[in-house]
C-alpha positions as CSV (number, residue, x, y, z in Angstrom):
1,X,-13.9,-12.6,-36.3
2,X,-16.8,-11.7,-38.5
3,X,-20.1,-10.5,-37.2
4,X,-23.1,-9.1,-38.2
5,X,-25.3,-6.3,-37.2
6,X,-26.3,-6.6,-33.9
7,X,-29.8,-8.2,-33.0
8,X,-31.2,-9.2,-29.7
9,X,-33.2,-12.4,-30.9
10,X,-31.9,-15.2,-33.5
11,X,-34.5,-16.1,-36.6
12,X,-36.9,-19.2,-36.0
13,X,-35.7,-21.8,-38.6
14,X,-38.3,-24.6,-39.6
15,X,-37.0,-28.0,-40.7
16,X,-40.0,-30.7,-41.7
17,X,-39.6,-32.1,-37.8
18,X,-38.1,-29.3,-36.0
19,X,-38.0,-25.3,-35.1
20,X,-34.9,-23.8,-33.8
21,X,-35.7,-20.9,-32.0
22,X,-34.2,-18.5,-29.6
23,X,-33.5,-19.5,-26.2
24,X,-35.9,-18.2,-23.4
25,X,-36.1,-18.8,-20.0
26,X,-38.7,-21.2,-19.6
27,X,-36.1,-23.5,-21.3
28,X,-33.5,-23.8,-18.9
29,X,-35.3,-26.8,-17.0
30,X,-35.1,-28.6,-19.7
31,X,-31.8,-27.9,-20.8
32,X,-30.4,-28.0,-17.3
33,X,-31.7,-32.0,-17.4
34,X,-30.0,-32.5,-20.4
35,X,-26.9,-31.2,-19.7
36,X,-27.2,-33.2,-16.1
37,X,-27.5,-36.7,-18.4
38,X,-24.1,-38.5,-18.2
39,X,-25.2,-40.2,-21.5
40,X,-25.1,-35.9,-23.2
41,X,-21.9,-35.5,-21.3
42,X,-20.0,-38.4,-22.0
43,X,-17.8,-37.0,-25.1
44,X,-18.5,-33.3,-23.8
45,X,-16.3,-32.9,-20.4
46,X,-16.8,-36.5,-19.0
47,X,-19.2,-35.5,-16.1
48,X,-22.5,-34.5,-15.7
49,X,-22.9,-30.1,-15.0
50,X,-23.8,-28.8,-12.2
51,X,-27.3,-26.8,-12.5
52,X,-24.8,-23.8,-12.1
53,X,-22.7,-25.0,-14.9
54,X,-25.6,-25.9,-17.0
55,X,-26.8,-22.1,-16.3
56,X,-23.9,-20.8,-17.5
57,X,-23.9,-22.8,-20.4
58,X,-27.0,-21.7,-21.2
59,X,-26.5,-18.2,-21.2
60,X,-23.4,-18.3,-22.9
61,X,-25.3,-20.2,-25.9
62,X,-28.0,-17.4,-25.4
63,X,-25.9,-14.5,-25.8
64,X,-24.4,-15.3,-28.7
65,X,-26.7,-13.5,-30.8
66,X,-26.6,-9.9,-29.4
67,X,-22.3,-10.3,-29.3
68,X,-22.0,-11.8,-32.8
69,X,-24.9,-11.7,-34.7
70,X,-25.1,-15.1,-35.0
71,X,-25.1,-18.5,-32.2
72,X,-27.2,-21.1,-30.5
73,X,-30.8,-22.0,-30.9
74,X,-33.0,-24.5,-29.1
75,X,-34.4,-27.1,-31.0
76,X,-38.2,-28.5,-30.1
77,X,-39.3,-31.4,-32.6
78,X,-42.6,-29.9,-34.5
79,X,-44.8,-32.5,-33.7
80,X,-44.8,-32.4,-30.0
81,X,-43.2,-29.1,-28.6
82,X,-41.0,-31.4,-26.9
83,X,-37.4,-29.7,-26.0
84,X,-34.7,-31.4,-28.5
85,X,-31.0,-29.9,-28.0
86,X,-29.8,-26.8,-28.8
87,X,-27.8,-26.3,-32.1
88,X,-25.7,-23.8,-34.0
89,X,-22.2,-21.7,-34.4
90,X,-19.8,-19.5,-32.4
91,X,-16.5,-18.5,-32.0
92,X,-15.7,-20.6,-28.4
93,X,-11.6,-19.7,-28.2
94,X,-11.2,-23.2,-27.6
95,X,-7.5,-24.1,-26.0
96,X,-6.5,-26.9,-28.3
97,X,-3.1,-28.1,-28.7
98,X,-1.7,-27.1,-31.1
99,X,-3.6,-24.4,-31.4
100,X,-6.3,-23.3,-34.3
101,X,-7.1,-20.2,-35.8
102,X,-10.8,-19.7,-34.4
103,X,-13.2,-20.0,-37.0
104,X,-16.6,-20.3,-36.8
105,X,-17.9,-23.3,-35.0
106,X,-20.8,-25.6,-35.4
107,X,-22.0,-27.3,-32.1
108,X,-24.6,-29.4,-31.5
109,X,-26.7,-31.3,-28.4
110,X,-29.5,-33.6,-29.0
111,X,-31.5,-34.6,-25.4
112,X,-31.2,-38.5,-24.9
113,X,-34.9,-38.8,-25.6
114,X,-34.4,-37.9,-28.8
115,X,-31.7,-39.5,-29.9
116,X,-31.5,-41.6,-33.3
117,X,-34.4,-39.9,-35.1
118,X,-32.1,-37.8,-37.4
119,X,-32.4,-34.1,-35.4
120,X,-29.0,-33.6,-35.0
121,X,-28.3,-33.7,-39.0
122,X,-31.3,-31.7,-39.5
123,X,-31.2,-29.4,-37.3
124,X,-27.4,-28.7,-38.1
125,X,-27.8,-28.3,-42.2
126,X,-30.9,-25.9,-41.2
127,X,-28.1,-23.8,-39.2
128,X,-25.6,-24.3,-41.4
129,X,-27.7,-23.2,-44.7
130,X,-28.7,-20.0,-43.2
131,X,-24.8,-19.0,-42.0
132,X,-23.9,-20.1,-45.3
133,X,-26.3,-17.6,-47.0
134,X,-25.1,-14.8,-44.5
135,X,-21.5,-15.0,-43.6
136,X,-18.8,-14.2,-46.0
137,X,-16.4,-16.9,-44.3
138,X,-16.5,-20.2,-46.3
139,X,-15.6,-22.9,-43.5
140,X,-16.9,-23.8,-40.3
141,X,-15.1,-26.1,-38.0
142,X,-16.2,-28.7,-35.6
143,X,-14.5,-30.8,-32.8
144,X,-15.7,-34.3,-31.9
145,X,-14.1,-36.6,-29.2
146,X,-13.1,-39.6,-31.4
147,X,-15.6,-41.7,-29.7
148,X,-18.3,-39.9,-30.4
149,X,-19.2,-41.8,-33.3
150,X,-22.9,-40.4,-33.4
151,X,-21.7,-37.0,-33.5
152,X,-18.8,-37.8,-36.0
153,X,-22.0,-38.8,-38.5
154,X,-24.0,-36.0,-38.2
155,X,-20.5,-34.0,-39.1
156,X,-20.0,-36.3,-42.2
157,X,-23.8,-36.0,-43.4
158,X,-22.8,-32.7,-43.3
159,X,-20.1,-32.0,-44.8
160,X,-17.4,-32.0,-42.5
161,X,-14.5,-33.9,-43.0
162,X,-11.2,-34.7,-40.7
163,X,-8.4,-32.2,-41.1
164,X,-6.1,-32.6,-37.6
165,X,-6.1,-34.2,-34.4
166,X,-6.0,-32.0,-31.5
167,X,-6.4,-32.7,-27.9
168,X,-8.6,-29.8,-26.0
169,X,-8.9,-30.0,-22.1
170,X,-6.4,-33.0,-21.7
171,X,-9.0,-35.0,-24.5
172,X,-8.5,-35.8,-27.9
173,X,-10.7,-34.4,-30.1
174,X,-10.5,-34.4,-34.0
175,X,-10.7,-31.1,-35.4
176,X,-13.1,-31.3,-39.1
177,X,-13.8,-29.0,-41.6
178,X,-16.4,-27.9,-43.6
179,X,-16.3,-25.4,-46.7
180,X,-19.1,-24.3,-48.5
């Protein structure tokens, strides 16, 4: 697993209609809602979180940064302020079957009322430019429930593209691959 030096706060990343920042508390309301929508959770566990879930969640996309030197930021569209999704990369350990070597993953959750106005793609090439110009790894990995066509064509816009089928938490999932 490849880190970098240690820092407590991830870099604000500007996009023409977003900024991905780091998390901060004031943001868990808002994230806590999402992550409570059945429509966010649908391809992502099947059930809505608990706000205890959804807190845990929240730190663990949090403290990334100070572990790794890289992980999770929120996304607010420009334009508004308005709380987006959060976006960006990690080493989760996932369980799959058959297992994968853990590589550097890309993740990415875009709040229902901002669906279809492009975010997710942006908001992932932003993260996935600056990894890219900091990481010595070459690929990052992503896993989609094969339902989840949205999220199967932000992977594709980005350069992912299918290399297994898995199944993680009793789910399928397709397992895709991006290298730089």
């Amino acid at each position: 697993m490849q880190s970098l030096p240690f820092t407590n706060e991830n870099p604000v990343l500007d996009t023409p209609h977003l900024r991905l920042r780091g998390h901060r508390l004031d943001d868990f309301p808002a994230c806590r809602e999402m992550w409570a929508d059945p429509r966010v959770t649908r391809f992502i566990g099947g059930r809505p979180l608990t706000q205890e879930e959804a807190w845990l969640k929240f730190q663990r996309n949090a403290g990334h940064w100070p572990l790794l030197g890289f992980g999770f930021w929120v996304v607010e569209e420009k334009s508004t302020g308005a709380f987006a999704g959060e976006v960006g990369v990690s080493h989760f350990f996932r369980e799959t079957q058959p297992p994968v070597e853990n590589l550097r993953e890309a993740g990415w959750i875009v709040s229902p009322s901002m669906h279809g106005k492009g975010y997710a793609t942006e908001a992932v090439r932003a993260v996935l430019g600056w990894t890219d110009a900091r990481l010595s790894d070459p690929r990052t990995i992503c896993l989609i429930h094969p339902e989840n066509i949205p999220s199967l064509r932000v992977a594709e816009k980005c350069g992912f593209r299918e290399w297994s089928r898995a199944t993680y938490k009793n789910e399928p999932c397709i397992l895709l691959q991006r290298t730089r």
